[in-house]
C-alpha positions as CSV (number, residue, x, y, z in Angstrom):
1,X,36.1,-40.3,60.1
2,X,39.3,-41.3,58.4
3,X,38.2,-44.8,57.5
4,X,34.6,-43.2,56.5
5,X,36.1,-41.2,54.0
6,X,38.6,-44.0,52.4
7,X,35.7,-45.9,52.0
8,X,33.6,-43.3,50.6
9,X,37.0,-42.8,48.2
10,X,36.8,-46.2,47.2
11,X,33.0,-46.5,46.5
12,X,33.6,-43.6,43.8
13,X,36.4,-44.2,42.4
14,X,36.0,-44.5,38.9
15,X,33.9,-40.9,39.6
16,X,37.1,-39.8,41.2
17,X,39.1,-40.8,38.3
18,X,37.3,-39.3,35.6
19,X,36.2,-36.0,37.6
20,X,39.8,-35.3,38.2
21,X,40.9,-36.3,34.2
22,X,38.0,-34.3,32.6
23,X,39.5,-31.5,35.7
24,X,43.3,-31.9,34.3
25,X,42.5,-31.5,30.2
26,X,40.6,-28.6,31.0
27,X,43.1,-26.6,32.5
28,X,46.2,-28.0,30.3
29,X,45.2,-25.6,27.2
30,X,45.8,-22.1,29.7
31,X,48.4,-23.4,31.9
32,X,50.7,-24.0,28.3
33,X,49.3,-20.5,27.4
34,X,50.5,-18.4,30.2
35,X,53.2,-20.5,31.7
36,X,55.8,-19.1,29.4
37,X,54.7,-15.4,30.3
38,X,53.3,-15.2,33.7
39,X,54.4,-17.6,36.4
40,X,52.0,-16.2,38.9
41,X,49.1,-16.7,36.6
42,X,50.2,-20.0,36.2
43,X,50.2,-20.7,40.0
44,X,46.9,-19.3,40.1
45,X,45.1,-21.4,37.3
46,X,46.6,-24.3,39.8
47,X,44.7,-23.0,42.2
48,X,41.8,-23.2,40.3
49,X,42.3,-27.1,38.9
50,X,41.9,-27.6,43.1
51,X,38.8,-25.8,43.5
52,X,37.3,-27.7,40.0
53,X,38.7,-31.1,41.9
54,X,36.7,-29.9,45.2
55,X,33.4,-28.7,43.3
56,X,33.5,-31.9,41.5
57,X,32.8,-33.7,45.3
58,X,30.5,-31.6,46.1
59,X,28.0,-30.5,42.9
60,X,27.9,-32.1,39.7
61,X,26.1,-29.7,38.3
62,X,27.9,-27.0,39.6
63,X,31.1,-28.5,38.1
64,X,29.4,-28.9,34.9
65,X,28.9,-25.2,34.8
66,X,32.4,-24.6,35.8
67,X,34.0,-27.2,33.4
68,X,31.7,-25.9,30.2
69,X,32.8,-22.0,31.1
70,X,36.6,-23.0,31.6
71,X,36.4,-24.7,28.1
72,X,34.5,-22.3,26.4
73,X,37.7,-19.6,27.6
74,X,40.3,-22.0,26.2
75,X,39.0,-21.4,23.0
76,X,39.8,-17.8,22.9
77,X,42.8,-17.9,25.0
78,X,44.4,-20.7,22.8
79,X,43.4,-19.2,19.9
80,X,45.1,-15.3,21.0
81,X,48.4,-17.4,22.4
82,X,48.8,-19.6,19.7
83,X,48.8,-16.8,16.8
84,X,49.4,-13.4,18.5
85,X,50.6,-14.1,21.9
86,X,49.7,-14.0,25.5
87,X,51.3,-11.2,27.5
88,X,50.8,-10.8,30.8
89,X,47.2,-13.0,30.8
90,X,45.9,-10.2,29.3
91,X,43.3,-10.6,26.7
92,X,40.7,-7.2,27.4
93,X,42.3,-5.3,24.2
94,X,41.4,-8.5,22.0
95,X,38.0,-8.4,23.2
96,X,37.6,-4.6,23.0
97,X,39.0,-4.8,19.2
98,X,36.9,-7.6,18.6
99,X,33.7,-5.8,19.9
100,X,34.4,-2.9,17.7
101,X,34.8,-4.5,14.7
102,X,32.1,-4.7,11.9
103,X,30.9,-8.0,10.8
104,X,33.1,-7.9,7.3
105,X,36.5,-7.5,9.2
106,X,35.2,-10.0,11.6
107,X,34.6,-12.6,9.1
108,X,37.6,-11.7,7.3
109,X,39.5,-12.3,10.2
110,X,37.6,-16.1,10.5
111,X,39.0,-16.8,7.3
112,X,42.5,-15.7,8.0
113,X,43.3,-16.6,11.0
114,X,41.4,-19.6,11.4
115,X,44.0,-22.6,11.1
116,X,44.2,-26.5,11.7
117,X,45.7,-25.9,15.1
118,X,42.0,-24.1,15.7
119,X,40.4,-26.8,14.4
120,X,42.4,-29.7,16.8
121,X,41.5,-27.4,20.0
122,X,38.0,-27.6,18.8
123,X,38.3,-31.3,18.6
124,X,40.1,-31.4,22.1
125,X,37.3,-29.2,23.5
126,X,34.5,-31.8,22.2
127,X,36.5,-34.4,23.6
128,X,36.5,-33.0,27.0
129,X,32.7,-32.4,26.9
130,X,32.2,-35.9,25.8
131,X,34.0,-37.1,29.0
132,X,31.8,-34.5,31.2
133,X,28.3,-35.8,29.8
134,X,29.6,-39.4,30.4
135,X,30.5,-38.4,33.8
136,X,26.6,-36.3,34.2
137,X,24.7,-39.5,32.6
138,X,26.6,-42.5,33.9
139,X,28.2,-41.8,37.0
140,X,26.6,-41.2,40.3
141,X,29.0,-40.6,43.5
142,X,27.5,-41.3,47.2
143,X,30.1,-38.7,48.8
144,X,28.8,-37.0,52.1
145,X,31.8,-36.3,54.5
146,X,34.4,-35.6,51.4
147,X,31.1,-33.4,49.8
148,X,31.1,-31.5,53.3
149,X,35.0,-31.3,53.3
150,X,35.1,-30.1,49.7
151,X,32.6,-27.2,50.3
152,X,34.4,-26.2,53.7
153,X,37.8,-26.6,51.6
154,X,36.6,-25.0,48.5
155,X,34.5,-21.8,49.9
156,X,38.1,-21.6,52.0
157,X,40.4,-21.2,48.5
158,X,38.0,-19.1,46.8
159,X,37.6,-16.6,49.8
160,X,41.5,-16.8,49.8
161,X,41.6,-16.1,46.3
162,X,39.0,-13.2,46.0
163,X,41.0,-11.6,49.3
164,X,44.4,-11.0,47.3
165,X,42.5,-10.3,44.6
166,X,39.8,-10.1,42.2
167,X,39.4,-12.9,39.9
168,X,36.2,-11.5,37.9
169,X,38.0,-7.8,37.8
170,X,42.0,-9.0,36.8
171,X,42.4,-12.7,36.3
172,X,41.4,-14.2,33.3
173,X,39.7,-16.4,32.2
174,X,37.1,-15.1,35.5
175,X,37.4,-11.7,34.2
176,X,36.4,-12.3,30.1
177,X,32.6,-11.6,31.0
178,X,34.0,-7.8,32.8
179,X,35.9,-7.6,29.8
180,X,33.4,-7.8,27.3
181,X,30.9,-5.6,29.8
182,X,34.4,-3.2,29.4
183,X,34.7,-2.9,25.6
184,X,30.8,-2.5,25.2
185,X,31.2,0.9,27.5
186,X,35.0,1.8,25.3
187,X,32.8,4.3,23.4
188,X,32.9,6.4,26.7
189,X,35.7,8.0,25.9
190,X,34.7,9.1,22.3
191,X,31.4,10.2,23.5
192,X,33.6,12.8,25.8
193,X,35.6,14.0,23.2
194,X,32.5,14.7,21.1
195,X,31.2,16.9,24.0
196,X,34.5,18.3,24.3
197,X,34.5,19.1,20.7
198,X,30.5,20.7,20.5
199,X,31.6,23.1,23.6
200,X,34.3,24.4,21.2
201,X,33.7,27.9,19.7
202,X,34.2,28.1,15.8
203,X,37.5,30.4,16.2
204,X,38.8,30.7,12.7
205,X,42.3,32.3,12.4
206,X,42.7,35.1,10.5
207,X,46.3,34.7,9.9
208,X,47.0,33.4,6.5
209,X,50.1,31.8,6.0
210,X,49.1,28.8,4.3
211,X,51.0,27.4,1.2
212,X,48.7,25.2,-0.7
213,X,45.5,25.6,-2.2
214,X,44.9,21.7,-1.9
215,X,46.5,19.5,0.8
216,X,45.7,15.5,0.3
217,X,46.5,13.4,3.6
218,X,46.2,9.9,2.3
219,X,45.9,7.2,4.9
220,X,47.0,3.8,4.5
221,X,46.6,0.8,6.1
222,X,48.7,-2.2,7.6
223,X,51.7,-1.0,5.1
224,X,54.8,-2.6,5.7
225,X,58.0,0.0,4.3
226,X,60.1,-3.0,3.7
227,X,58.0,-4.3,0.9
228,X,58.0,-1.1,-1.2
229,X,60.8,-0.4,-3.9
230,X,61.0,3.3,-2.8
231,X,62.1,1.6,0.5
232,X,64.9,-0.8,-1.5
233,X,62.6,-4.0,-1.4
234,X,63.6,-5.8,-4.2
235,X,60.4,-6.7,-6.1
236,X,59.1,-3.6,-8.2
237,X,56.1,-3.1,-5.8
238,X,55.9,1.1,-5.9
239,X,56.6,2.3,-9.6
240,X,54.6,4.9,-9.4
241,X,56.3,6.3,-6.2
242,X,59.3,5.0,-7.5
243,X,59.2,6.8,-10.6
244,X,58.8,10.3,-8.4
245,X,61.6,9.2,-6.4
246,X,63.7,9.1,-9.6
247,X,62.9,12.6,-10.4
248,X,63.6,13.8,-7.2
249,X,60.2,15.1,-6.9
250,X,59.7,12.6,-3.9
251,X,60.2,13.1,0.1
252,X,60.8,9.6,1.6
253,X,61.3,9.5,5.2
254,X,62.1,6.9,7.9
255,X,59.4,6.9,10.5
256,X,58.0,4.4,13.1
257,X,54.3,4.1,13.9
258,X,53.2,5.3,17.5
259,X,51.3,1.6,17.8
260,X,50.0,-1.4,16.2
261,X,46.4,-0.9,16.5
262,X,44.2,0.9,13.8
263,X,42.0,2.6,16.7
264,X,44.7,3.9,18.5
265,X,47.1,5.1,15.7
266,X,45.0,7.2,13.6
267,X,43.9,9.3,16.4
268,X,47.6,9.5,17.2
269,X,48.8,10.7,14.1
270,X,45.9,13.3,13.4
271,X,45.5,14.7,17.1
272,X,47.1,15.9,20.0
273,X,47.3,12.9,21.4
274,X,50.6,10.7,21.9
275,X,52.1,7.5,23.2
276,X,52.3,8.8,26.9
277,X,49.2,10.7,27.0
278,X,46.1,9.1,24.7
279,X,43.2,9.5,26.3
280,X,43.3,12.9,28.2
281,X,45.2,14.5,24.8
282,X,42.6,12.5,22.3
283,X,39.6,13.6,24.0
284,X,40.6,17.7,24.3
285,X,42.2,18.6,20.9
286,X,41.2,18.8,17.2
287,X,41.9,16.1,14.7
288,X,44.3,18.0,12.0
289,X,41.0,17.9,10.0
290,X,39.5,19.9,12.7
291,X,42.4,22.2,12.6
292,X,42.7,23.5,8.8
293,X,39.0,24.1,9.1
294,X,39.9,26.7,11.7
295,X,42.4,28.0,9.6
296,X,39.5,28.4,6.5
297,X,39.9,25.4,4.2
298,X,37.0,23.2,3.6
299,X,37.4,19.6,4.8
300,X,37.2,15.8,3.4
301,X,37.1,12.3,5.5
302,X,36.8,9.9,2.7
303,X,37.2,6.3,3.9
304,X,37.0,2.8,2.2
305,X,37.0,1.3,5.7
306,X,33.8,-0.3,7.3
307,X,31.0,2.5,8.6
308,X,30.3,0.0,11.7
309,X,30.6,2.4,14.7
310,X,30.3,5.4,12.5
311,X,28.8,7.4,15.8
312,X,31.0,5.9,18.9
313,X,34.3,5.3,17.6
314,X,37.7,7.5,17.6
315,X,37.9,7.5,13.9
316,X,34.6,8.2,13.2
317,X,34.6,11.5,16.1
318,X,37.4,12.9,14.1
319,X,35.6,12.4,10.8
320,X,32.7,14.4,11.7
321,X,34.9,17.1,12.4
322,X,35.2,17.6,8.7
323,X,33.0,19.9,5.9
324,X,31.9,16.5,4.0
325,X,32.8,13.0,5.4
326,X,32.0,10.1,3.7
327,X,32.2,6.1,4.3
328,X,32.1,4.1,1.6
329,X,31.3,0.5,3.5
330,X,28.3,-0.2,4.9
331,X,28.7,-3.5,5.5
332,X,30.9,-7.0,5.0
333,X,29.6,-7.3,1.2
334,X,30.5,-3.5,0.3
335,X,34.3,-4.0,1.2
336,X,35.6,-3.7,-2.0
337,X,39.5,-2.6,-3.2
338,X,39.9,0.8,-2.5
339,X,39.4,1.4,-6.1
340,X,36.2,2.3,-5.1
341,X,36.6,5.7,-3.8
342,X,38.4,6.6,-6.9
343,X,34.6,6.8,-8.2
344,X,33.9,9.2,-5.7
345,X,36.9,11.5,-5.9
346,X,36.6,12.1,-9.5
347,X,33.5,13.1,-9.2
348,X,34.2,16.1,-6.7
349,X,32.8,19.7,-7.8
350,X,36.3,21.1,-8.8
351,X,36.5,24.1,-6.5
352,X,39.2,27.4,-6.7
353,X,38.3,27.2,-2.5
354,X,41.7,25.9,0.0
355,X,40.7,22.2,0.6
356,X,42.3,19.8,2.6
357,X,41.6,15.8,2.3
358,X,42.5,13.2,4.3
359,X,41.6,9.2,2.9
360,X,41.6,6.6,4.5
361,X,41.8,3.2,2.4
362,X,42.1,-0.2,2.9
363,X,44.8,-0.6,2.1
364,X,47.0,-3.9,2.9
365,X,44.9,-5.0,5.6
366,X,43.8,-8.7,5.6
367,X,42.5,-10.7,3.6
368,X,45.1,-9.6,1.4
369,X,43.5,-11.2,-1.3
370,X,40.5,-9.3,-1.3
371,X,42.7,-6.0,-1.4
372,X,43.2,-5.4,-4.6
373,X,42.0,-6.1,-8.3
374,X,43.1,-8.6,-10.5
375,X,43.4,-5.5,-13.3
376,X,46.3,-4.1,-11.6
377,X,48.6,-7.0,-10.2
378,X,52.4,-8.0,-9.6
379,X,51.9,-11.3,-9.5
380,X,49.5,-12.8,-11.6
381,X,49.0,-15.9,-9.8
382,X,50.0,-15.3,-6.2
383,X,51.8,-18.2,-4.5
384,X,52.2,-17.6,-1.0
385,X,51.6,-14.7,1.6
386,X,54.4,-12.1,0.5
387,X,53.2,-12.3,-2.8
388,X,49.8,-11.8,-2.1
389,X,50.7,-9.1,0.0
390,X,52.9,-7.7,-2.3
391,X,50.0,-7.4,-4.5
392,X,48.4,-5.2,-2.4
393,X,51.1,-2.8,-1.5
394,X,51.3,-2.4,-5.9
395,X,48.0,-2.3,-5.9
396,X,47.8,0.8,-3.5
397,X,50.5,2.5,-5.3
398,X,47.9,2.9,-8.4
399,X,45.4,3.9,-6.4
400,X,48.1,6.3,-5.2
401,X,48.6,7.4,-8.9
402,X,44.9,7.9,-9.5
403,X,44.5,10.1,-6.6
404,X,47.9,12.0,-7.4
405,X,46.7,12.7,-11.6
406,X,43.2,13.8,-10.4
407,X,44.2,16.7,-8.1
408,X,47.3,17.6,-10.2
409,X,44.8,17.4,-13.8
410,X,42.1,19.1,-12.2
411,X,43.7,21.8,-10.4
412,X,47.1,22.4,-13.0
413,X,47.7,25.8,-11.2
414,X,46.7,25.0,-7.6
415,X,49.5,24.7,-5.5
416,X,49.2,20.9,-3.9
417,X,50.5,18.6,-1.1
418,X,50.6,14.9,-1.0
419,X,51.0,13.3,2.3
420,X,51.2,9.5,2.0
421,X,51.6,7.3,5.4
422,X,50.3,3.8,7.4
423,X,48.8,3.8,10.5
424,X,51.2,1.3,11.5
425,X,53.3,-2.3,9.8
426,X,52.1,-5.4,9.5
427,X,54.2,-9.0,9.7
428,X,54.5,-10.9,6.8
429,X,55.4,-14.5,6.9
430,X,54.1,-17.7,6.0
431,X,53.9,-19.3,9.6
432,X,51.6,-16.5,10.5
433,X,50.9,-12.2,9.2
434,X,49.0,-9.5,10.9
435,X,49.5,-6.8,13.4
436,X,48.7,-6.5,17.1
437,X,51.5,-8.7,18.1
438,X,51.9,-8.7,22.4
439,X,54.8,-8.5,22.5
440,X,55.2,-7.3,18.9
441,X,57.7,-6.8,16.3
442,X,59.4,-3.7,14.3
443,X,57.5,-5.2,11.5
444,X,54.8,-3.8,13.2
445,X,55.9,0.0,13.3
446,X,58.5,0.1,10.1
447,X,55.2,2.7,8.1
448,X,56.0,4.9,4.9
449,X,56.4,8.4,5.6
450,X,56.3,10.3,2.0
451,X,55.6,13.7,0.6
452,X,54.9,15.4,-2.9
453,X,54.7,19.1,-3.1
454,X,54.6,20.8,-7.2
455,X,55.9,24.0,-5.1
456,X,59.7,24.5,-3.9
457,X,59.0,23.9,0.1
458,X,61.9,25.1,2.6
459,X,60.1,23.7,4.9
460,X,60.0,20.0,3.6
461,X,63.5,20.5,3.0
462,X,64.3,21.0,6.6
463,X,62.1,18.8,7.7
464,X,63.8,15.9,5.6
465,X,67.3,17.3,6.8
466,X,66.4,16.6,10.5
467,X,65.5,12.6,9.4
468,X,68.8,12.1,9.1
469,X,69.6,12.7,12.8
470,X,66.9,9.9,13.3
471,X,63.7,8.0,12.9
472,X,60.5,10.3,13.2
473,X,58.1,8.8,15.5
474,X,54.7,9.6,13.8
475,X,53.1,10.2,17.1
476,X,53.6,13.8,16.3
477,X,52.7,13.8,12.5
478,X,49.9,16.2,12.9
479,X,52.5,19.2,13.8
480,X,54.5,18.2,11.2
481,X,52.0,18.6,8.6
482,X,50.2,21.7,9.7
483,X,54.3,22.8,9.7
484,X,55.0,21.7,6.6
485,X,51.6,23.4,5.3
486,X,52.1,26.9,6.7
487,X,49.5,27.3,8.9
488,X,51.6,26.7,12.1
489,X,55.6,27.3,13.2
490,X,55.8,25.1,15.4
491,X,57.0,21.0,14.1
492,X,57.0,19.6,17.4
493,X,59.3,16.3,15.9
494,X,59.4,12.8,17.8
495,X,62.7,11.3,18.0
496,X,61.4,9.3,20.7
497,X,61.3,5.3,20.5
498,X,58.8,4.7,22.7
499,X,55.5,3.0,21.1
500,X,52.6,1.0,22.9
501,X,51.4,-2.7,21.7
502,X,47.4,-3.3,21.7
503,X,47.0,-0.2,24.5
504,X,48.5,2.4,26.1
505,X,49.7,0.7,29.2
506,X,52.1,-1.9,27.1
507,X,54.9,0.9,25.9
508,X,58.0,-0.7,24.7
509,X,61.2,0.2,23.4
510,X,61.2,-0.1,19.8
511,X,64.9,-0.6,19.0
512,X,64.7,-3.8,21.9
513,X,61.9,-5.0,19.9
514,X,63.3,-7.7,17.5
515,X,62.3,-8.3,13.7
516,X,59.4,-11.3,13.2
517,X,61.7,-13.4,11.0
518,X,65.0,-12.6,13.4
519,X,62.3,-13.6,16.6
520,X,63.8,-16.9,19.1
């Protein structure tokens, strides 16, 4: 049998050859992405270059499939390692984001984050599949012992595998079709909460302690603190803020975002819900919306971001809860600066009736470019990323403005709160900017935290007293401003350090987290 199966080895041997090369490039692109961060997964996708060597002696066109599927992954593996990382071989939250998206962020992020280094694993990946369709056309093997080996051999390792554990349930890249099954079924949890939320009785409090007539909650997005004057960054990027600073008619706290992730933080700042308990806290409380409508005031959800999963998404659940919620987006082409919804604020029927309004813009997320207008601008002629994003952050501070004249014109004798924060930070360089960094960055969770009240406010003034014992974590936000407002006693401040990265399970330590431009 021996000299059968030398022989056999040397009848196919340029089959051998390019079988085990085509095996080798495919599996080079994940073993350099999780070497660096999971040993074991590494081991493992070694274990699977020797069953894609076996499979190749046994079916060509079972190795075809195998080789085409393995490629395919490297694409989106490569692509998360090379610009956001690759924890723990874990992509599912990528996936889950991406699924949620709607088509104008997703092509948004196409043009952003789509580099030359894309581009050359592209042309690696052809290159591979040339190889494999020289090997299907032109090369034939005559294997029989080393094709009845290799299935003994191969049917062996996988049974091994699939015994310690799952490969389509935890190890990627086997698991990217579970994955996507995963993030299609994410709206579970949100269609509980809306349950939860309809088997609520409409208890209205008859208490009235409240000390404003209006109550604006404005929303931003991807906001970094360290590029706004108010927070000593040393471009003029907030004047408007800055000039209400000056007075002293401005609150500006130090606070962290709970996470790094849009769909996670909002719901974390307006409900119950915090960075040790998201789902089960999420799905049985109010959104703060929900809450001053129980204490009488009519409420607003008015949003410049995309409508796409208006009816099975966290944010959208919570915006239902108010009065009136509008959406402004409907699609890619409607994403316009959040100059938009100024259209639609001024045009509210001016009511003596409590209110309460949260907004959500745009804000600063990317494309930074296409987040602000060229009639309000720092830098006329942008030159690189900080500037552009700079741009947005001055640009937000007019929209800021707009918002603050029209309540405080319309309503002269109303008494009024301003509420201004991010949902979390965002990292701004040149090599590479976004949020949703695994492991991440402070840059991620360094949010504004700022208040305006035209009433004298005890309240505020304790509340900006306990800052300087430490950073407020803005997981509990939504006591703070139903604190601040009157309508509850109790502020329920976060002190604690603890925030999550992409999901719940991946809570780190803040203050161990390092700074993106201070990062080995």
């Amino acid at each position: 049998m021996r000299y059968k199966i030398k022989n056999e080895i040397k009848e196919n041997k340029q089959y051998l050859y390019l079988s085990y090369l085509i095996s080798i490039l495919t599996i080079i692109p994940q073993a350099i992405a999780s070497e660096s961060n999971d040993f074991e997964h590494f081991i493992f996708l070694l274990i699977v270059l020797f069953v894609m060597i076996l499979v190749s002696k046994f079916n060509k066109l079972l190795f075809a499939l195998f080789i085409i599927y393995m490629n395919v992954t490297n694409i989106i593996i490569s692509h998360i390692y090379m610009h956001w990382g690759y924890c723990d071989a874990d992509i599912g939250p990528r996936i889950e984001v991406s699924a949620a998206s709607p088509l104008y962020e997703t092509l948004e992020y196409l043009k952003t984050y789509i580099d030359y280094r894309d581009i050359l694993l592209f042309v690696y990946t052809f290159f591979v599949l040339f190889l494999l369709y020289k090997l299907l056309v032109h090369y034939k093997h005559s294997f029989k012992i080393i094709r009845f080996l290799g299935f003994i051999l191969g049917a062996a390792v996988i049974a091994a595998v699939y015994y310690y554990y799952d490969p389509f349930e935890y190890e990627e890249p086997f698991n990217i079709p579970n994955k996507c099954i995963t993030a299609e079924g994410h709206s579970q949890l949100y269609n509980e909460r809306t349950k939860y939320l309809a088997s609520l009785q409409q208890e209205f409090k008859q208490n009235d302690h409240s000390l404003y007539d209006k109550i604006v909650v404005i929303q931003g997005e991807s906001v970094n603190k360290h590029h706004m004057a108010i927070y000593n960054y040393d471009e003029n990027t907030t004047p408007f803020l800055s000039s209400l600073k000056d007075q002293n008619k401005l609150y500006v706290f130090n606070a962290i975002a709970p996470t790094n992730q849009t769909r996670y933080s909002i719901p974390i700042l307006h409900t119950k819900a915090n960075v040790h308990n998201f789902s089960d806290a999420f799905i049985h409380s109010r959104s703060i919306v929900g809450d001053f409508k129980m204490h009488r005031y009519k409420t607003y959800w008015i949003s410049n971001q995309g409508e796409a999963g208006e009816h099975d998404s966290s944010i959208a659940s919570m915006a239902q809860e108010a009065d009136v919620y509008h959406f402004e987006n409907l699609d890619f082409m409607t994403a316009q600066p959040d100059e938009v919804l100024l259209s639609y604020i001024n045009h509210l029927q001016n009511s003596s009736q409590k209110e309460m309004y949260l907004i959500h813009l745009m804000g600063s997320h990317a494309d930074y470019e296409r987040r602000y207008s060229y009639k309000q601008i720092l830098f006329k002629e942008p030159s690189n990323v900080a500037e552009d994003y700079d741009n947005t952050i001055f640009y937000t501070d007019y929209i800021l403005k707009s918002i603050f004249t029209y309540f405080t014109k319309s309503f002269p004798s109303q008494k009024i709160l301003f509420i201004y924060i991010s949902d979390h930070g965002e990292v701004v360089s040149e090599k590479e900017h976004g949020h949703g960094y695994l492991p991440p960055f402070k840059d991620e969770y360094d949010v504004p935290f700022v208040i305006y009240s035209n009433i004298k406010n005890s309240r505020i003034d304790e509340l900006y007293k306990n800052n300087k014992q430490g950073v407020f974590n803005l997981e509990n936000l939504n006591y703070m401003i139903e604190y601040i407002s009157g309508v509850s006693d109790e502020n329920n401040i976060s002190y604690s350090k603890d925030v999550f990265a992409l999901e719940p399970k991946n809570i780190v330590d803040y203050n161990k987290l390092p700074f993106y431009d201070k990062k080995l």
